[in-house]
N, C-alpha and C positions, 0 to 999 in steps of 0.2 A: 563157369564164368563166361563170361560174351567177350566174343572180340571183333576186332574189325579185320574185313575179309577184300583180297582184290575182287574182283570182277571182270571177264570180256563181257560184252553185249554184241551180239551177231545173230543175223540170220532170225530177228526179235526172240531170242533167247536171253536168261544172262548164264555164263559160266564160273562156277568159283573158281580162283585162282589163293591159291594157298603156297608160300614158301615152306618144306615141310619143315616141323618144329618149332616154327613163328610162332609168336603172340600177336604179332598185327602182321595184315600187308596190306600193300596198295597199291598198284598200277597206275604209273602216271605216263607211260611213253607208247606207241606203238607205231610200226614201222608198214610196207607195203608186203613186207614178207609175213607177217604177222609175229616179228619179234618183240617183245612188250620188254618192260625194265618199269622201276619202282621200288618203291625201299620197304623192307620188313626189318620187325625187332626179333631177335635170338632167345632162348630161354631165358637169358639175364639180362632182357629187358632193352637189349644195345642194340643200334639200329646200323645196318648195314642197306647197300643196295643190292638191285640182282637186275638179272638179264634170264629171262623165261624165252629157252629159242628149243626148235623141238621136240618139244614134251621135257625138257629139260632144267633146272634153278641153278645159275653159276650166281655166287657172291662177287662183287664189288664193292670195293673197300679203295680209298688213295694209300698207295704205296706209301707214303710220306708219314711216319707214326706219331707226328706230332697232333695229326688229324682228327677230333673228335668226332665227326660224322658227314659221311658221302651219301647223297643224295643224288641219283639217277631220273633224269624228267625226261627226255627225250633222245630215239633213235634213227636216225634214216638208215637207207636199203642197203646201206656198204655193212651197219654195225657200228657206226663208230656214235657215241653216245655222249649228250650232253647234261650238266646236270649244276650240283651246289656242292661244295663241301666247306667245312666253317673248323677253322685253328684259333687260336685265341685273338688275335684281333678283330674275327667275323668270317663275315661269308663270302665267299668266293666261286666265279665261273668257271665250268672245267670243260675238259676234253676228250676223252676219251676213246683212242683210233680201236678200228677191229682187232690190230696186231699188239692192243695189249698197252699203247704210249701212251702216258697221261701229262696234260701240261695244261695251266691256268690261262685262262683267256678274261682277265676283269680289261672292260675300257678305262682309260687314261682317267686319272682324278679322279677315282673311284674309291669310295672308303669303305664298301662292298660293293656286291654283286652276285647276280643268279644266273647263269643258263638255264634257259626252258625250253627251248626249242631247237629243232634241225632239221635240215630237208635237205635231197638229194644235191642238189649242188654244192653246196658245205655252206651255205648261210646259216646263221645263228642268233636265236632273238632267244630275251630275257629281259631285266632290268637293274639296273644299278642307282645307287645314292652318291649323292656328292654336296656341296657346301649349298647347294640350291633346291636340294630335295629328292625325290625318287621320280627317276626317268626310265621310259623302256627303252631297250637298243636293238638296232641290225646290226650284225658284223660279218661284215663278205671282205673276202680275202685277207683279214686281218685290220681291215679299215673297220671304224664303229662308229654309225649314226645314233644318235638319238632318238628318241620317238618321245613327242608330246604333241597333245591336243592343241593346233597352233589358235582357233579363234578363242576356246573357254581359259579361265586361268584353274585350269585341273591340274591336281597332284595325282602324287600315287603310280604313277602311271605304270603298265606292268603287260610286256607284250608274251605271249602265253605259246602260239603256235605261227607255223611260217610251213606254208604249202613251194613248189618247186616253180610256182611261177613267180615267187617272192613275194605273196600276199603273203599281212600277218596281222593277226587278230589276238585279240589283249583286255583288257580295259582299264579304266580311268575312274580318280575319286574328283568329282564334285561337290563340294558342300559336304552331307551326309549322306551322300549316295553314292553309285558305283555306277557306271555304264561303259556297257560294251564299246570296241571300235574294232575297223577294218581299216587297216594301210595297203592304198594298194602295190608300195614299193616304186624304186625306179628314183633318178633323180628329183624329179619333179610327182613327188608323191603322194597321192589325196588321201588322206586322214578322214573317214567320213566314222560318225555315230554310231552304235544299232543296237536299239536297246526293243525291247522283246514289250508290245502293248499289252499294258494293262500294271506293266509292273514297276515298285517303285523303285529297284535298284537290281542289277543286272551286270553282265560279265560274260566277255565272249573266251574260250579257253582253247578252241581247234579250229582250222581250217584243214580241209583237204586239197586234190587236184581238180575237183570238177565245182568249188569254190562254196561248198557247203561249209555250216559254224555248226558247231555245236558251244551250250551256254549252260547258265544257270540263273536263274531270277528269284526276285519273294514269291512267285506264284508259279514255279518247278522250273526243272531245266530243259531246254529246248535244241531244235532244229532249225537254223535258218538257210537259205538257199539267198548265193549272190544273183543279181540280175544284169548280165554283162552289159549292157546297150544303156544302161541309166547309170551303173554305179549303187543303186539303191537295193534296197532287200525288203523279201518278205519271209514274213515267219509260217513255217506250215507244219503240221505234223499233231503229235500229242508229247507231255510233257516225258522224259527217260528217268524219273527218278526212282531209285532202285529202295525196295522193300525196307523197314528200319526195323529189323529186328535182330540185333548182336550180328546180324552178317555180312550187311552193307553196310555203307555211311551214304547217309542222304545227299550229299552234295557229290552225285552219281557218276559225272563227266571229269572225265581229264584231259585225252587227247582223244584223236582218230585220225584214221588214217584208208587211202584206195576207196573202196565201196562202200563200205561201210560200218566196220566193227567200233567199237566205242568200249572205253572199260573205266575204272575206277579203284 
């Protein structure tokens, strides 16, 4: 039987990542140390997360047993790891310190919510829903902005990754389309576009420190590079989509992080 497999990509390699005695995994987080986290299913099919540091698989689970399933998205360099977990009224942002604390972080008027991202300074982007629809958020120090596309009337909106200079890159539903976006954080903070040519819908999922994306589009997933002095970007590279034969999933990208690794 085929199943689906994590993946690092480094060094233009890819590596399996396998939790052992999984039916699935997937890597959705990685850090500057190169610790990864991502959620696998167990022999009975139950899905748990994990934290891959070492050469090593710890499970992550909420403490909390009312919990039907923890979802781990992202780590920064301390370990403490952000993520989902969903109880009967929905989904929830969590927190998860190195020493083991866990405690929910949804923004105010929230009827759910995601954590997806975290970077060294303890900011944290994700997205949540409320009486007006789905919005992405920043939250530093416990404050939470919003994030929406201020000139289009986009939904959806769903911020993905957040580098240590506080850029955070997401994207946004138009119409029937998706397109990527770059914030570049800060009070007064520009919201710009970036959608990968040629394609008709698109999505940015990672940013790093030296202000690279990584994405996915209709026509593969991509590399973009910021251009600090315009704010604008260009796309360079070749598409990373990873082989589809029971051991990848095609939609190859999830985060990255430092120089260069990328996994799925």
């Amino acid at each position: 039987m085929n199943k689906e497999h994590g993946f690092l990509y480094t060094a233009g390699a890819y590596v399996t990542l396998d939790v052992p005695g999984a039916t699935f995994t997937d890597a959705l987080g990685i850090n500057s140390s190169g610790q990864i986290v991502g959620v696998f299913n167990d022999s009975n099919f139950k899905e748990h997360s994990f934290l891959f540091s070492n050469g090593s698989f710890t499970t992550i689970d909420n403490p909390n047993q009312s919990v039907s399933l923890t979802e781990a998205r992202g780590i920064d360099s301390r370990g403490n790891i952000v993520g989902i977990f969903f109880d009967q009224p929905g989904s929830h942002a969590f927190v998860r310190l190195a020493n083991g604390g866990f405690f929910r972080t949804d923004p105010p008027g929230a009827t759910s919510a995601d954590g997806l991202g975290i970077n060294d300074t303890g900011q944290i982007v994700g997205d949540f829903a409320n009486n007006t629809g789905v919005h992405g958020f920043v939250q530093i120090n416990g404050e939470f902005t919003p994030l929406d596309d201020p000139v289009t009337n986009a939904s959806n909106t769903i911020a993905l990754g957040v580098n240590n200079a506080g850029q955070v890159a997401g994207h946004y539903q138009l119409g029937s389309n998706q397109h990527g976006f770059l914030y570049s954080g800060g009070a007064n903070g520009q919201f710009t576009t970036v959608d990968r040519p040629g394609a008709a819908s698109d999505g940015l999922v990672g940013i790093n420190d030296s202000g690279q994306l990584v994405g996915f589009s209709t026509v593969g997933n991509f590399l973009a590079e910021t251009i600090p002095a315009s704010g604008s970007t260009a796309i360079f590279g070749t598409a990373f989509n990873a082989p589809i034969s029971g051991e990848f999933n095609s939609d190859a990208l999830s985060d990255w992080s430092g120089g260069g690794p990328r996994m799925g």
